[in-house]
C-alpha positions, 0 to 999 in steps of 0.5 A: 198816630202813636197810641203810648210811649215807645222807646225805638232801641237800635240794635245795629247802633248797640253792635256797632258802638260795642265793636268800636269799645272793644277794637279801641280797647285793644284785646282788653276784656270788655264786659258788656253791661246791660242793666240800664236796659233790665237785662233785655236779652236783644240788647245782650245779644247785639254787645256779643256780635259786637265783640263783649266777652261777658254780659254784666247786670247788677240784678240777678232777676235780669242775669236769670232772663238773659239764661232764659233767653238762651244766652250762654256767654259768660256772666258777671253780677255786677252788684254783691247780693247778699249771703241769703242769695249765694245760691242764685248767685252761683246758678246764674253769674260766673262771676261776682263783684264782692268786698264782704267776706261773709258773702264770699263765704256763702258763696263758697257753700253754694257753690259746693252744694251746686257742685260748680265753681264761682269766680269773685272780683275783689272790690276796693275803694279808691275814692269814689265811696260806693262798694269797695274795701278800704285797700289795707282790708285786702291782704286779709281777703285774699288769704282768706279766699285763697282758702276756699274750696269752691271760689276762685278770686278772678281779680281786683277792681273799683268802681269810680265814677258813679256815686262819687263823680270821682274820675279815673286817673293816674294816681287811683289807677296806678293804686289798682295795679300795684294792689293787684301786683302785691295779691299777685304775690301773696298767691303766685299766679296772675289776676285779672285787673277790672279797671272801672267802667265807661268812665275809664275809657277816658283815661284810655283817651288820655293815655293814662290807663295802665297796659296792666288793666285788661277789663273794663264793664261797659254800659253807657257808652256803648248803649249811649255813646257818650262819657260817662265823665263829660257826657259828650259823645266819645269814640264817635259813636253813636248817640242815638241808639234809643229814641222815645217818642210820646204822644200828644194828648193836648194843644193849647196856647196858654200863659206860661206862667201858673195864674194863683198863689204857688205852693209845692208841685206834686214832688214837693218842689217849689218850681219857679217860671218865667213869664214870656207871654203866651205860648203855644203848649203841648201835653205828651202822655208820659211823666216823672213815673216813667222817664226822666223829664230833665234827660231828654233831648228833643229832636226837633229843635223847636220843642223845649221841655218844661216840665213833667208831673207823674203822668204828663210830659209839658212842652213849648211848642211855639215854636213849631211851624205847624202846631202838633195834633192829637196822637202825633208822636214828640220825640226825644234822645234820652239820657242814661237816668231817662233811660234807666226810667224808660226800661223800667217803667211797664207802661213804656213799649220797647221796639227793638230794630236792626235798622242802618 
């Protein structure tokens, strides 16, 4: 009998999918990213044993844990703070993703203070409008940061994908390499090329990424082993790193459509149903403040997700041969936004397992 929702992470899955990133990726440098997890130190040490070179996180809250936690690999904030947080930023990350040069600024300052050095990649936009600097900004940049006393300009990445659903391909690709040959010039030495995330790995597939690009930050696909552009399994790696399970609070065979005049649910939709009758229907106890209703799966083919308020998950259950009981555990395979909830949410146990 299940007393709360519990998210089962399998950490052998995590090192598992990580080694067959970093083996396909061919000697590139592959950032684990672990930010949909909250920075969870057990899931940062199994993307190390399976081969990550660095650790990734967009919160410096999460990178602080994962140095609380003991971990001393290298360590990437993957998201620009602001100027008022440089000096965290240089005590907790090695290197940071950043387009502003006031951060950079900051950062320069911090780093003095702290007597250490800082690591930036410098971010352009290719398309996919989320952080970057329009490509014509980046000469200035790098002249600018090639003046600093106390950071280092790493390299140049993008980010595609994630707010724009703009895929990687040859043409943005083949942009980053060539932006970074011309700073290459501009300072004379090598820079590092950070080509994007997960879904770069699908031009790795296709054979479009660029030998040029050698580091990639990873996330999604190594936790949940699917493209990021397709969100179909990718590398044949493992799907079921994580499995939440929530239980059965209420059993009751009820009409399937709502009985009264409809207004807005409690999100202010207009939610529209389908009569098929009467139907047997289970309640779970977890809701929209914890996951994500639309990114489960069920595993058992006979549950079909209805729907969710804020604390109540509804489930046709007809279908199953036996009726579920009170306290049973329902279990579902959770999506990248499921998850992203799941790790968040304070009322969700986490039980992490080595389990083969």
């Amino acid at each position: 009998m299940l007393s709360q929702a519990t998210i089962t992470i399998d950490l052998a899955k995590i090192t598992e999918n990580a080694r067959r990133v970093v083996d396909a990726l061919g000697g590139r440098q592959v950032v684990g990213v672990t930010k949909v997890t909250c920075g969870a130190p057990e899931v940062a040490r199994a993307m190390l044993a399976g081969g990550v070179s660095a650790l990734g996180d967009s919160r410096l809250e999460n990178l602080a844990g994962l140095r609380a936690a003991g971990i001393t690999a290298p360590t990437w904030l993957i998201r620009s703070p602001v100027p008022s947080l440089a000096e965290d930023t240089v005590r907790y990350a090695d290197v940071s993703l950043e387009s502003e040069i006031e951060t950079v600024l900051a950062l320069d300052v911090a780093a003095g203070a702290l007597g250490k050095r800082h690591a930036i990649v410098a971010m352009v936009d290719l398309g996919d409008l989320r952080e970057g600097m329009l490509p014509a900004e980046l000469p200035a940049f790098v002249d600018r940061v090639g003046t600093l006393a106390n950071v280092d300009l790493l390299g140049i990445g993008l980010s595609l994908t994630c707010y724009g659903a703009i895929v990687p391909d040859e043409q943005n690709l083949a942009e980053l390499v060539a932006l970074t040959r011309s700073a290459e010039e501009r300072l004379g030495r090598r820079l590092l090329i950070s080509g994007g995330m997960s879904s770069s790995l699908d031009a790795l597939i296709d054979g479009v990424l660029p030998d040029r690009i050698d580091s990639l930050r990873v996330g999604e696909s190594i936790l949940l082993g699917v493209s990021t552009v397709t969100r179909e399994r990718i590398l044949g790696l493992h799907t079921d790193a994580f499995v939440v399970e929530a239980p059965v609070i209420e059993v009751f065979e009820k009409p399937s459509k709502p009985i009264g005049t409809s207004a807005q649910d409690a999100f202010g939709g207009f939610p529209e149903f389908e009569d098929r009758g009467t139907r047997r229907r289970a309640i779970c106890a977890i809701g929209r403040q914890d996951v994500d209703p639309a990114g489960i799966v069920p595993v058992d083919p006979n549950v079909e997700v209805l729907g969710a308020s804020s604390d109540h998950l509804v489930l046709d259950v007809d279908a199953m041969p036996t009726p579920p009981r009170l306290g049973d555990p329902i279990a579902f395979v959770p999506s990248y936004s499921a998850t992203l909830r799941l790790f968040t949410s304070p009322y969700v146990r986490k039980v992490f397992t080595t389990a083969e």
